[in-house]
PDB file of N, CA, C and O in Angstrom:
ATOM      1  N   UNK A   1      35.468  16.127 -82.461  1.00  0.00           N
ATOM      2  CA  UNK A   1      36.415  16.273 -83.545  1.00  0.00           C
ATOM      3  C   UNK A   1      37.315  15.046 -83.584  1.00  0.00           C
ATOM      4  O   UNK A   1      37.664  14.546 -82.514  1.00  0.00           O
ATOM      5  N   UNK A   2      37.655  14.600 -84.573  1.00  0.00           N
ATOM      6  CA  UNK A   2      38.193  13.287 -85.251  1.00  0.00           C
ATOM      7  C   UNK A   2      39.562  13.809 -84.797  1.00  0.00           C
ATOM      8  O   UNK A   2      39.952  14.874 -85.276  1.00  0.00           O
ATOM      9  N   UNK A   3      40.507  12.992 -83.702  1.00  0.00           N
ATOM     10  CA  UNK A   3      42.132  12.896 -83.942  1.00  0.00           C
ATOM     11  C   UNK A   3      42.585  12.434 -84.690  1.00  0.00           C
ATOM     12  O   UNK A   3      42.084  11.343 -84.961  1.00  0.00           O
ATOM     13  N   UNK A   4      43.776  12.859 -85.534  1.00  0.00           N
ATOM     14  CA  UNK A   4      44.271  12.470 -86.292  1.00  0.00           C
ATOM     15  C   UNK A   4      45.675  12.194 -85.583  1.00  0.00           C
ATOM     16  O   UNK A   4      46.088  12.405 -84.442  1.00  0.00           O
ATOM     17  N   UNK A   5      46.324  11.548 -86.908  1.00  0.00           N
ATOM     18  CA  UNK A   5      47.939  10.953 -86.011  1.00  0.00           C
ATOM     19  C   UNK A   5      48.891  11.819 -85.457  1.00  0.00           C
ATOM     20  O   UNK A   5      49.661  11.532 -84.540  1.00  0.00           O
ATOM     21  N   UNK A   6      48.791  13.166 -86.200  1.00  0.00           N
ATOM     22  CA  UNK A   6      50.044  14.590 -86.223  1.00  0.00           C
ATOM     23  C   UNK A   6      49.665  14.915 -84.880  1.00  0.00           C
ATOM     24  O   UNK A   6      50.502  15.131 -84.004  1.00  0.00           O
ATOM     25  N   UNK A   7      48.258  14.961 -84.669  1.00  0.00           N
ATOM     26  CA  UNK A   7      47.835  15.816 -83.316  1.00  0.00           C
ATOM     27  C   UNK A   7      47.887  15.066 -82.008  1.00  0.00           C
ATOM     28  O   UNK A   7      47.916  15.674 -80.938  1.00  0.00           O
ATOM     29  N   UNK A   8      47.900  13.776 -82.085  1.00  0.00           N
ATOM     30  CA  UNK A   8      47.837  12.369 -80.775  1.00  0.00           C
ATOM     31  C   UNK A   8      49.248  12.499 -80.916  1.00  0.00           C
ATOM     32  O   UNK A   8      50.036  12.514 -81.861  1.00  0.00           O
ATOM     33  N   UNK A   9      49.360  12.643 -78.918  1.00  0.00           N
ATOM     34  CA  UNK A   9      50.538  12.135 -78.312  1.00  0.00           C
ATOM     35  C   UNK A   9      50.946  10.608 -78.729  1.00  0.00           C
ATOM     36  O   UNK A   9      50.121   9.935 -79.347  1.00  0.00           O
ATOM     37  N   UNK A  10      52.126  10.105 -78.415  1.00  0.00           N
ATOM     38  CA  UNK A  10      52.170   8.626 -78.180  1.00  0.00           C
ATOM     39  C   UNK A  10      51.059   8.084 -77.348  1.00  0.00           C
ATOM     40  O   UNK A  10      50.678   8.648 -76.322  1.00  0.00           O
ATOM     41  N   UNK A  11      50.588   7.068 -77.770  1.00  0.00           N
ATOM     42  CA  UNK A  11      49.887   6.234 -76.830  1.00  0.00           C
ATOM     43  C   UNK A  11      50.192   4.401 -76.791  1.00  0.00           C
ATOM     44  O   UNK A  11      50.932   3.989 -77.684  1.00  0.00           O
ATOM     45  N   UNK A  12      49.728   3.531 -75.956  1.00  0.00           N
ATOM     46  CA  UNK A  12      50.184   2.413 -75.928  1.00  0.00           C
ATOM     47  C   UNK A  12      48.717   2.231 -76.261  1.00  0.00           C
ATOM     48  O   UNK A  12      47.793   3.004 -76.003  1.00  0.00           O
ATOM     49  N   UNK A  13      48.668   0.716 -77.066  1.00  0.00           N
ATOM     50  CA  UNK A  13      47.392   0.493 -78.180  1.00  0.00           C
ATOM     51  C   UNK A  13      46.685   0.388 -77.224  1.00  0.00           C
ATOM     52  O   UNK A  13      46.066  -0.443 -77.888  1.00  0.00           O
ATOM     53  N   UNK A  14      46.114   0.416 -76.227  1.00  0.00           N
ATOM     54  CA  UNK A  14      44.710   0.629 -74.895  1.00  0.00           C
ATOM     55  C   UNK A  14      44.465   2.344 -75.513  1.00  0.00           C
ATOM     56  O   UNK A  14      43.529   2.692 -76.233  1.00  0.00           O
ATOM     57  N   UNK A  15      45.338   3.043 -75.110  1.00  0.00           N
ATOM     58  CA  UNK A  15      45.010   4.161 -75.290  1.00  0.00           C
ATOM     59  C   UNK A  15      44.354   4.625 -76.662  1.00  0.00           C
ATOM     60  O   UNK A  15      43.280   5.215 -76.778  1.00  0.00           O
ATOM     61  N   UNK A  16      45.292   4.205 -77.760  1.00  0.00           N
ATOM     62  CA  UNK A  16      45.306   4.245 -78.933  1.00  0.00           C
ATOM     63  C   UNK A  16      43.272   3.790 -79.002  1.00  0.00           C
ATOM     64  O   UNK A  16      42.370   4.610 -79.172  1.00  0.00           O
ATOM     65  N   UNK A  17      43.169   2.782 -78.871  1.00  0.00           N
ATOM     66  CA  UNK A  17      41.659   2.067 -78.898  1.00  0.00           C
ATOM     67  C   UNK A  17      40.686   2.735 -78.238  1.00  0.00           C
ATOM     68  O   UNK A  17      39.598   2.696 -78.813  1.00  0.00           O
ATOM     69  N   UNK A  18      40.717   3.345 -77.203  1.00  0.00           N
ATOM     70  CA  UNK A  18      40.162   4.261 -76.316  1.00  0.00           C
ATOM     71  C   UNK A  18      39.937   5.830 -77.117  1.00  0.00           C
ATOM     72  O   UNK A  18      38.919   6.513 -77.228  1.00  0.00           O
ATOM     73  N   UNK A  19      40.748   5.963 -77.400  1.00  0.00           N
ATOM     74  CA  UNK A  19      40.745   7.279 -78.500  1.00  0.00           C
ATOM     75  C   UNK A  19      39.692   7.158 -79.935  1.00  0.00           C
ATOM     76  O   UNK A  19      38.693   7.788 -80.281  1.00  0.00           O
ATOM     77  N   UNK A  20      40.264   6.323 -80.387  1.00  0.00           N
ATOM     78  CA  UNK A  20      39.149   5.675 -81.806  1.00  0.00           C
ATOM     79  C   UNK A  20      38.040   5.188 -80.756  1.00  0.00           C
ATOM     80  O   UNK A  20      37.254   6.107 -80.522  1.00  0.00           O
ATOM     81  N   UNK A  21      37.847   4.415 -80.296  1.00  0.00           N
ATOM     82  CA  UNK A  21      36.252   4.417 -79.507  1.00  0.00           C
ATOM     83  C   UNK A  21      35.845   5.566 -79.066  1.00  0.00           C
ATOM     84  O   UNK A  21      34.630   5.598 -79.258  1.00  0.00           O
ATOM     85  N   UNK A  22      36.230   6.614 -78.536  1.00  0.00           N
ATOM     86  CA  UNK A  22      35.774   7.722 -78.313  1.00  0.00           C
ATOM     87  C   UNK A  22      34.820   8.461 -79.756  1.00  0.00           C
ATOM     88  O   UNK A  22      33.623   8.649 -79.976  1.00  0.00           O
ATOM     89  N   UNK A  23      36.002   8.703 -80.458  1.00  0.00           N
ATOM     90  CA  UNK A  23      35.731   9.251 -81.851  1.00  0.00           C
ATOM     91  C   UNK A  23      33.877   8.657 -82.395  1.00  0.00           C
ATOM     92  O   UNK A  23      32.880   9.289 -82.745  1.00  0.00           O
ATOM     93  N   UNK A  24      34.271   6.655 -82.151  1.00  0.00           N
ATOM     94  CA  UNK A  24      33.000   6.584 -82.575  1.00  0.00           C
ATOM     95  C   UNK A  24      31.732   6.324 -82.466  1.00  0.00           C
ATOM     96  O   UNK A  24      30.799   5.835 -83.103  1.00  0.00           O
ATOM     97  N   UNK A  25      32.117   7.056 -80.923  1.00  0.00           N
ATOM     98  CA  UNK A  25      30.864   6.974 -80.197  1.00  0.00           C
ATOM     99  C   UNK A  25      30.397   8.374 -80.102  1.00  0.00           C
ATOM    100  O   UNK A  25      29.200   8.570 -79.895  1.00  0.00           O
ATOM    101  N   UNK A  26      31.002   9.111 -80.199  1.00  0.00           N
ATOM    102  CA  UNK A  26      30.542  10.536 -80.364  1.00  0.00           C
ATOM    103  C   UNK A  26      29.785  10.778 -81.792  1.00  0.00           C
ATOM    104  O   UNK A  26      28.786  11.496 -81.835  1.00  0.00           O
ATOM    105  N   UNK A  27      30.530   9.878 -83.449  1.00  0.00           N
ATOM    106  CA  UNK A  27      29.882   9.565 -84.562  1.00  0.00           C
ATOM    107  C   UNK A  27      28.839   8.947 -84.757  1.00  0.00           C
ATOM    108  O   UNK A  27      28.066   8.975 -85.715  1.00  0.00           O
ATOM    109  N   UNK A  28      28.818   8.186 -83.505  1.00  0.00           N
ATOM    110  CA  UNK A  28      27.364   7.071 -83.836  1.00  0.00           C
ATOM    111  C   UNK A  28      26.559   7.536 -82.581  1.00  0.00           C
ATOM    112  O   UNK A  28      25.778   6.751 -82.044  1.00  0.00           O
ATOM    113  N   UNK A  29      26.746   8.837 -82.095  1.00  0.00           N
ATOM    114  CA  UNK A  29      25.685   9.508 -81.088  1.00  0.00           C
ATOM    115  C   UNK A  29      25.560   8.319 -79.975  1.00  0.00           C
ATOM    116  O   UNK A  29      24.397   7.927 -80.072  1.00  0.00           O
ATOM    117  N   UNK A  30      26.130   7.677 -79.111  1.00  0.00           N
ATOM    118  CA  UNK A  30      26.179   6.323 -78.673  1.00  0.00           C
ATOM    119  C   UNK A  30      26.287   7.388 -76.946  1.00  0.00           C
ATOM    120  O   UNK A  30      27.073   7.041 -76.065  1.00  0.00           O
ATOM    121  N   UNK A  31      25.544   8.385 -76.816  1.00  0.00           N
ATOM    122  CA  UNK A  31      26.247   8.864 -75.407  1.00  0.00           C
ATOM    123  C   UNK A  31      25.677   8.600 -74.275  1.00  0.00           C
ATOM    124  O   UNK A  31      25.630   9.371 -73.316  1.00  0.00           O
ATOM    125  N   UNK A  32      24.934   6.827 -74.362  1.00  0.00           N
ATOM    126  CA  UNK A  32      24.319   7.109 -72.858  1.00  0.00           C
ATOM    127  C   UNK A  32      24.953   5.500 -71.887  1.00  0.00           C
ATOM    128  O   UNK A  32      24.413   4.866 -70.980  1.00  0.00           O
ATOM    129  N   UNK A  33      26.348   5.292 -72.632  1.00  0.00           N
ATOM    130  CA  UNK A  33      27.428   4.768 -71.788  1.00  0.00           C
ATOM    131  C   UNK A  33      28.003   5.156 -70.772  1.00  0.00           C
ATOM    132  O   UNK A  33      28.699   6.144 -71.003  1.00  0.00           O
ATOM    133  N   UNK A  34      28.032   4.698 -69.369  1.00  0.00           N
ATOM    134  CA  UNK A  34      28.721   5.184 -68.646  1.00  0.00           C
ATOM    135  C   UNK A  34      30.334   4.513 -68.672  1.00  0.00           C
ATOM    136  O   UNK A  34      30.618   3.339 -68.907  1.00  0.00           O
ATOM    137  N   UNK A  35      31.310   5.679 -68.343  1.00  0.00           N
ATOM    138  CA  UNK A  35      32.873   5.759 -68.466  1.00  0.00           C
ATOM    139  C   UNK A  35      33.187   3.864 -67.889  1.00  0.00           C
ATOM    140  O   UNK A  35      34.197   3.266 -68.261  1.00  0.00           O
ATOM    141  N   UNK A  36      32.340   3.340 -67.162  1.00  0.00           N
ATOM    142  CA  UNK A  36      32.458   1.957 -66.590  1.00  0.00           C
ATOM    143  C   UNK A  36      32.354   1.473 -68.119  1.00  0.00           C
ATOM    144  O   UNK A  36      33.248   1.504 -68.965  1.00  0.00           O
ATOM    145  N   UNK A  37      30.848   0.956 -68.274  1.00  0.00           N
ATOM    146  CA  UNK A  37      30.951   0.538 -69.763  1.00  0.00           C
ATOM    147  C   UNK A  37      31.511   0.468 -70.940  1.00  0.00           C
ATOM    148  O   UNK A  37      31.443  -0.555 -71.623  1.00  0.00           O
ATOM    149  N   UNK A  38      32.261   1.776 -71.398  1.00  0.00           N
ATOM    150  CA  UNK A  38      32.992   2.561 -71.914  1.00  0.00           C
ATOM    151  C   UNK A  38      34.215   1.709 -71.918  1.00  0.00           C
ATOM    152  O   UNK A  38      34.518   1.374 -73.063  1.00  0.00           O
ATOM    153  N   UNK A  39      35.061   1.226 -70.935  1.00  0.00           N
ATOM    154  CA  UNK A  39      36.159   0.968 -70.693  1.00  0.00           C
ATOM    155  C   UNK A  39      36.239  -0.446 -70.642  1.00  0.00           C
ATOM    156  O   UNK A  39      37.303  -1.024 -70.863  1.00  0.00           O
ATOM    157  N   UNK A  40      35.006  -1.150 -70.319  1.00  0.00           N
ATOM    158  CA  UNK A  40      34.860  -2.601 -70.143  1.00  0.00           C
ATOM    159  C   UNK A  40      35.019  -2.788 -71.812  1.00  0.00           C
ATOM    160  O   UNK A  40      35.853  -3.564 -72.278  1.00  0.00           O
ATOM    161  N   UNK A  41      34.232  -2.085 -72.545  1.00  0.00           N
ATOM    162  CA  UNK A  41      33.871  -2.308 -74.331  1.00  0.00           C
ATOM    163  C   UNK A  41      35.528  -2.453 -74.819  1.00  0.00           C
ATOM    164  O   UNK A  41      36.091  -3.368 -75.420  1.00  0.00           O
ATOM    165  N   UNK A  42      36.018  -1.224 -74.322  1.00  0.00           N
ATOM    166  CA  UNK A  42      37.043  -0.585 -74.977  1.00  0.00           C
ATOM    167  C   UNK A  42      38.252  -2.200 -74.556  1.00  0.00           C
ATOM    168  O   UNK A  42      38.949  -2.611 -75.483  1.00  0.00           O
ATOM    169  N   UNK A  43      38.305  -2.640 -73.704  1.00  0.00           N
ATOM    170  CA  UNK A  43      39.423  -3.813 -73.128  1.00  0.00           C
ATOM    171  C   UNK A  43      38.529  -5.383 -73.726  1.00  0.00           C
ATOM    172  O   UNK A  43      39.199  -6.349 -74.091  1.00  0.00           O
ATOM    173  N   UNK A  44      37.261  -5.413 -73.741  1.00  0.00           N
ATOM    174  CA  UNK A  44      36.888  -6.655 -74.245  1.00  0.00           C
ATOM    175  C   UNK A  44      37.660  -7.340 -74.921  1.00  0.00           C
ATOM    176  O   UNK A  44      38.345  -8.251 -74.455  1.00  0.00           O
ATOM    177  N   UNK A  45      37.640  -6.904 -76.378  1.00  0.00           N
ATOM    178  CA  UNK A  45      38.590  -7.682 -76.719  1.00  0.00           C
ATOM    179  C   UNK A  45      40.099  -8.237 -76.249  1.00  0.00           C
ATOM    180  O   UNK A  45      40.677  -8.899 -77.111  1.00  0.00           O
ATOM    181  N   UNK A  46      40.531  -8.118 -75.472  1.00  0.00           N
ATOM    182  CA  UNK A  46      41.526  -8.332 -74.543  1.00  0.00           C
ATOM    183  C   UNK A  46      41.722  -9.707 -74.507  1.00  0.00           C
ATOM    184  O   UNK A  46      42.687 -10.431 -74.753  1.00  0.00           O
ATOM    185  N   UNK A  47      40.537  -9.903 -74.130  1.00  0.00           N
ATOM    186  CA  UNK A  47      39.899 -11.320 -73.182  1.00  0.00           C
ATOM    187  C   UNK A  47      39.140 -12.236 -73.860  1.00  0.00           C
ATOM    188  O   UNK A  47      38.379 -13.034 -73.312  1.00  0.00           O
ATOM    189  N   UNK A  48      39.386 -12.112 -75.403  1.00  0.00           N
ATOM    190  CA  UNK A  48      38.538 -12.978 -76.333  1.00  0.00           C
ATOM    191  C   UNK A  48      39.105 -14.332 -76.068  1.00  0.00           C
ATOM    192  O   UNK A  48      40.315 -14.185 -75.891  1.00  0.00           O
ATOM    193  N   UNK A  49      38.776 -15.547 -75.965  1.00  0.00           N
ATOM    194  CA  UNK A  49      39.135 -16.669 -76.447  1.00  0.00           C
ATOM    195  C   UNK A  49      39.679 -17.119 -77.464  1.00  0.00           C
ATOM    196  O   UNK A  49      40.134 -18.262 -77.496  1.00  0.00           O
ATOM    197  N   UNK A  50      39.736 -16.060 -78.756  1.00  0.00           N
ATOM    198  CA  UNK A  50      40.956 -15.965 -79.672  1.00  0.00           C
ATOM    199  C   UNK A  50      42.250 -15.865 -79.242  1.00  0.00           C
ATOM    200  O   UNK A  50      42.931 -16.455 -80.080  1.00  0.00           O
ATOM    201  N   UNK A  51      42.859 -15.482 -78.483  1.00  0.00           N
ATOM    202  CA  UNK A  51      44.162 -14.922 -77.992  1.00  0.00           C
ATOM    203  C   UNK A  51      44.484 -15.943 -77.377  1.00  0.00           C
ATOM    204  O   UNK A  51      45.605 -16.324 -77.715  1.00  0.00           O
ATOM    205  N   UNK A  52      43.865 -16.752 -76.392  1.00  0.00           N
ATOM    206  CA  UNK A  52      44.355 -17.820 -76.241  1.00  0.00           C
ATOM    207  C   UNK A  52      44.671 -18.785 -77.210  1.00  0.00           C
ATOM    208  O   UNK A  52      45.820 -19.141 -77.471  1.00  0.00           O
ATOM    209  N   UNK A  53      43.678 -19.198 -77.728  1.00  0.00           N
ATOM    210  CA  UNK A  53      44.044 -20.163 -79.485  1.00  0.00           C
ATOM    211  C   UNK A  53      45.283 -19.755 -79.949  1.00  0.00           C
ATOM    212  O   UNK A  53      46.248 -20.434 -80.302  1.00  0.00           O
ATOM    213  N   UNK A  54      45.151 -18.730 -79.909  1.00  0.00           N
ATOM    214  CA  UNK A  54      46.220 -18.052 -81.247  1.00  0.00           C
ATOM    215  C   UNK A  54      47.509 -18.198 -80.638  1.00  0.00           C
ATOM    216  O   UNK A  54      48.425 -18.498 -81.403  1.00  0.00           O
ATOM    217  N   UNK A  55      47.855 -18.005 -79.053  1.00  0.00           N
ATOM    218  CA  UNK A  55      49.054 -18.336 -78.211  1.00  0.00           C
ATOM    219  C   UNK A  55      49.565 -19.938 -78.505  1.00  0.00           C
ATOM    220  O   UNK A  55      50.635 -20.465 -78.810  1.00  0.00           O
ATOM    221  N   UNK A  56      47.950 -20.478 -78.190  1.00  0.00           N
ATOM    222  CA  UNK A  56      48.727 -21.935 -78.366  1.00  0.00           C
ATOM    223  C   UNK A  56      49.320 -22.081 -79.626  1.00  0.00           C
ATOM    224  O   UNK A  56      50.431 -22.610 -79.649  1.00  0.00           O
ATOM    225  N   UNK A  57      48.623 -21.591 -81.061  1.00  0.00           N
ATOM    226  CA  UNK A  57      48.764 -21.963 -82.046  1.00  0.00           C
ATOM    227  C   UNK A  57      50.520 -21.533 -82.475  1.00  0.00           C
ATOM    228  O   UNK A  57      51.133 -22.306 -83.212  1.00  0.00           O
ATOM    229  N   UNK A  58      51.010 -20.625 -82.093  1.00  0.00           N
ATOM    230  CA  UNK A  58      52.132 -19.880 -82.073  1.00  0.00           C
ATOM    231  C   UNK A  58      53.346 -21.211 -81.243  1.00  0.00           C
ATOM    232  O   UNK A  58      54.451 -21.605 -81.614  1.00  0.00           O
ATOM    233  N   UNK A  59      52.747 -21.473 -80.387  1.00  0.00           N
ATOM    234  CA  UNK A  59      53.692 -22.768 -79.746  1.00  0.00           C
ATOM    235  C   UNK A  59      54.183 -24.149 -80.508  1.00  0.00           C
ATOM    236  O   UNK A  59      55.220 -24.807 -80.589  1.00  0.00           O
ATOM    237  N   UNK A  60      52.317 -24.229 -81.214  1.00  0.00           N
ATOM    238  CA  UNK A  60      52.898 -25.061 -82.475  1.00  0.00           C
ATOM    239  C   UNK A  60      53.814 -24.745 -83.466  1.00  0.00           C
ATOM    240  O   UNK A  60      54.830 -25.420 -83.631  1.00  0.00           O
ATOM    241  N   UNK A  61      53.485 -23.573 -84.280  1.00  0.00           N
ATOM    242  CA  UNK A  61      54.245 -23.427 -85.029  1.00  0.00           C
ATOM    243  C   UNK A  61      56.205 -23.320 -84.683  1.00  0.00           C
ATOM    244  O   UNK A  61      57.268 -23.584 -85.246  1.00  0.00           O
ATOM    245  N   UNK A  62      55.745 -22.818 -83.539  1.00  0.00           N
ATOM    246  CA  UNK A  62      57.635 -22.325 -82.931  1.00  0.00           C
ATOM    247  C   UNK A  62      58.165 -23.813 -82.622  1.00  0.00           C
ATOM    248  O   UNK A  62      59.385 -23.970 -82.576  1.00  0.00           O
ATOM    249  N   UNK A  63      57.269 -24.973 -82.396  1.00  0.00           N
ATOM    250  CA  UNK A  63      57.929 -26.092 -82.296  1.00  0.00           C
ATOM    251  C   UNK A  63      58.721 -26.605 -83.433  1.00  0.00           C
ATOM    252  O   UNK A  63      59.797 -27.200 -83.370  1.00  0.00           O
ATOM    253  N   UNK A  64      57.797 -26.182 -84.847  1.00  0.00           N
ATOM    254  CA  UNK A  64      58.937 -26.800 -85.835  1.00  0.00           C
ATOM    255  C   UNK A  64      59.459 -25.806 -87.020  1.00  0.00           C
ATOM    256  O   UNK A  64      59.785 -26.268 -88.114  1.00  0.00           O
ATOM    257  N   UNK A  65      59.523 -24.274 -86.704  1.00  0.00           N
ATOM    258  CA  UNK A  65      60.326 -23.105 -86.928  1.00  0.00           C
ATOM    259  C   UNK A  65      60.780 -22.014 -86.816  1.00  0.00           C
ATOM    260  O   UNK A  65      59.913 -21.592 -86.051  1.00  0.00           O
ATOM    261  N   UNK A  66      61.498 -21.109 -86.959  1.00  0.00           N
ATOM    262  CA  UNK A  66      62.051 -20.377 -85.829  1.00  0.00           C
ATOM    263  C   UNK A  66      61.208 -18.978 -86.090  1.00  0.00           C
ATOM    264  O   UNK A  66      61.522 -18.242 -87.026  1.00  0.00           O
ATOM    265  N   UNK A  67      60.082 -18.655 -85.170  1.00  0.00           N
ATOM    266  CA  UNK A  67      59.471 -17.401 -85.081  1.00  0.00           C
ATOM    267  C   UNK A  67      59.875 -16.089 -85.440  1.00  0.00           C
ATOM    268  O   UNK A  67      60.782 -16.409 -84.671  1.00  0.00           O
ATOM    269  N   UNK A  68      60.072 -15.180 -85.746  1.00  0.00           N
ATOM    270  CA  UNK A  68      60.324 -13.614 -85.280  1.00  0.00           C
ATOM    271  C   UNK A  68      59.721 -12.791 -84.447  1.00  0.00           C
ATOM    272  O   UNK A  68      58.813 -12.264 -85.090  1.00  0.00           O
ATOM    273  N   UNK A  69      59.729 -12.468 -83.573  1.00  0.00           N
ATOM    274  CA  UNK A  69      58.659 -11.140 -82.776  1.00  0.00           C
ATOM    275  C   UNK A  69      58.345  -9.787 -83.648  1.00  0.00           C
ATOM    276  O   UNK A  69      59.088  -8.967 -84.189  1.00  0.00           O
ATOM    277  N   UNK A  70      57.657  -9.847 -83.600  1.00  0.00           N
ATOM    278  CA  UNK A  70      56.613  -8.380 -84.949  1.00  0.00           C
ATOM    279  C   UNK A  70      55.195  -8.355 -84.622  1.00  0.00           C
ATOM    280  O   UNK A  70      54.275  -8.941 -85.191  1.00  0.00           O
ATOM    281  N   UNK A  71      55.158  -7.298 -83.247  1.00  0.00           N
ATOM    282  CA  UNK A  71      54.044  -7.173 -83.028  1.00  0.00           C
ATOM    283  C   UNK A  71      53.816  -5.540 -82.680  1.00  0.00           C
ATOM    284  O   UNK A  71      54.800  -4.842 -82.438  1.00  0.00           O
ATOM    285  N   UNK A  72      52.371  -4.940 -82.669  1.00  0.00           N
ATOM    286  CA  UNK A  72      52.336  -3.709 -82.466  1.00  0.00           C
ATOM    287  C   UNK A  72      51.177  -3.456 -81.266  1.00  0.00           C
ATOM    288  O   UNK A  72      50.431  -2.503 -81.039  1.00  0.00           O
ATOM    289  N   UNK A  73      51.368  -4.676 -80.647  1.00  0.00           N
ATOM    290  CA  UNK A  73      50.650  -4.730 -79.208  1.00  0.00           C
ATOM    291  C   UNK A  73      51.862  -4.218 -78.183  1.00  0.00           C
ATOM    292  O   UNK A  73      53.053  -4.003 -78.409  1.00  0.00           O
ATOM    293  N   UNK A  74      50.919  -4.091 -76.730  1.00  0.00           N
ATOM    294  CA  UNK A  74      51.711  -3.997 -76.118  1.00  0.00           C
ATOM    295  C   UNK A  74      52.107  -5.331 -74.738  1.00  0.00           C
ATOM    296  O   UNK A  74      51.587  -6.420 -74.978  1.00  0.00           O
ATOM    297  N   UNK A  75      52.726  -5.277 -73.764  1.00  0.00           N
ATOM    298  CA  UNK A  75      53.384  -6.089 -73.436  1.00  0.00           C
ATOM    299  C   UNK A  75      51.793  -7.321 -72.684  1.00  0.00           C
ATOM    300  O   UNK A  75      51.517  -8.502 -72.895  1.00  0.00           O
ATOM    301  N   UNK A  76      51.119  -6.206 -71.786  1.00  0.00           N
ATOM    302  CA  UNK A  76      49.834  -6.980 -71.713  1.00  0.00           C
ATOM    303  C   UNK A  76      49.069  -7.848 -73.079  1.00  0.00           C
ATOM    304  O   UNK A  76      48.619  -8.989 -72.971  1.00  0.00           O
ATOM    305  N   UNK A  77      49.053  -7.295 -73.935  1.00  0.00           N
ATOM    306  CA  UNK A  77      47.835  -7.747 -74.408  1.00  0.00           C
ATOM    307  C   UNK A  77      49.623  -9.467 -75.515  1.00  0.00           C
ATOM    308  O   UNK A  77      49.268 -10.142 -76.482  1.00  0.00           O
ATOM    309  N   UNK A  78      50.460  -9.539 -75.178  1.00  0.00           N
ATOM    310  CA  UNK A  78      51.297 -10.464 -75.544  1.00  0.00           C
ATOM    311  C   UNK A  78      51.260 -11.258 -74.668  1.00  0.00           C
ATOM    312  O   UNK A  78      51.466 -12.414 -75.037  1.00  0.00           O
ATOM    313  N   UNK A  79      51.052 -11.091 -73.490  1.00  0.00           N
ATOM    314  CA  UNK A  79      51.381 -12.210 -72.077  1.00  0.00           C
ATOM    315  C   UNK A  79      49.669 -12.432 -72.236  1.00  0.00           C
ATOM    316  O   UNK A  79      49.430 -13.639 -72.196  1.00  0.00           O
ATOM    317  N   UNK A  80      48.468 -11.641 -72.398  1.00  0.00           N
ATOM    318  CA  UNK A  80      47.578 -11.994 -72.601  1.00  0.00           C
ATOM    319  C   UNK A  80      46.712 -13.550 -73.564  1.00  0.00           C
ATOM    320  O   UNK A  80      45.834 -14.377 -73.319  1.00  0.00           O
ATOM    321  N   UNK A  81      47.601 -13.224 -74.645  1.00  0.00           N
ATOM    322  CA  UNK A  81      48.299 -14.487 -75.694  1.00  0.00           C
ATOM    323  C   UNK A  81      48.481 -15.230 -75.569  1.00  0.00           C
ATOM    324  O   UNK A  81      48.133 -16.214 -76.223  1.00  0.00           O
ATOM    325  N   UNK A  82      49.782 -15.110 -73.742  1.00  0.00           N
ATOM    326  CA  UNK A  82      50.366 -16.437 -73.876  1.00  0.00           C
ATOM    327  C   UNK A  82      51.280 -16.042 -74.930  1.00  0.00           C
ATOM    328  O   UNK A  82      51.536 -16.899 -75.775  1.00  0.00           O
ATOM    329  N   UNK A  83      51.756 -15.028 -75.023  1.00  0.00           N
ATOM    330  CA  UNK A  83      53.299 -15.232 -76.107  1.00  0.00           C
ATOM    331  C   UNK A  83      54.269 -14.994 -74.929  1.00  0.00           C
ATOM    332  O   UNK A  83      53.965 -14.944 -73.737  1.00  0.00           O
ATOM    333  N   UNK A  84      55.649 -14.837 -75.555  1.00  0.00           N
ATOM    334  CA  UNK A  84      56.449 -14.560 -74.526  1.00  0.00           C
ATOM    335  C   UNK A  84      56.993 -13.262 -74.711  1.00  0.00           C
ATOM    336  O   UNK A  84      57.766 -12.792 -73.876  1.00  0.00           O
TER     337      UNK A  84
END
C-alpha cells in the first residue's frame, strides 16, 4: 500500500527515499533485492559525482554573491556537497 503524506511520520530525506523506494519496488514487483542492495540503491545517489561539482560550483558563485541557504536535504547529504 502506497504512503501517503497524512499517514508518514516525519522522516529525514534518507528515510523519506527509502519509503518511496519501497513503494516502488513492491509496484515494479522488483522483490528479489536483498535489504543490503536495497539500501546501497536507496543512498547511491549520495555519492554521485554531481554533488561534488555542484559544491564547487556553489563556491564560485558565493565568491561573487551573497548565497541564501534553501535546502530540503539533510545535514549529510550538504557536507556531502561540500556546502557548509
Amino acid at each position: 500500500m502506497e504512503a501517503t503524506a497524512a499517514a508518514l511520520p516525519w522522516l529525514n530525506i534518507d528515510g523519506l527515499h527509502r519509503t518511496i523506494l519501497d513503494d516502488l519496488l513492491v509496484q515494479f514487483q522488483n522483490g528479489d533485492l536483498s535489504e543490503v542492495e536495497i539500501d546501497h540503491l536507496n543512498r547511491a545517489w549520495q555519492s554521485a559525482r554531481t554533488l561534488a561539482a555542484f559544491g564547487r560550483r556553489v563556491d564560485r558563485l558565493n565568491s561573487r554573491y551573497v548565497l541564501p541557504t534553501l535546502s530540503n536535504g539533510n545535514v549529510s547529504l550538504l557536507a556531502n556537497a561540500g556546502l557548509p
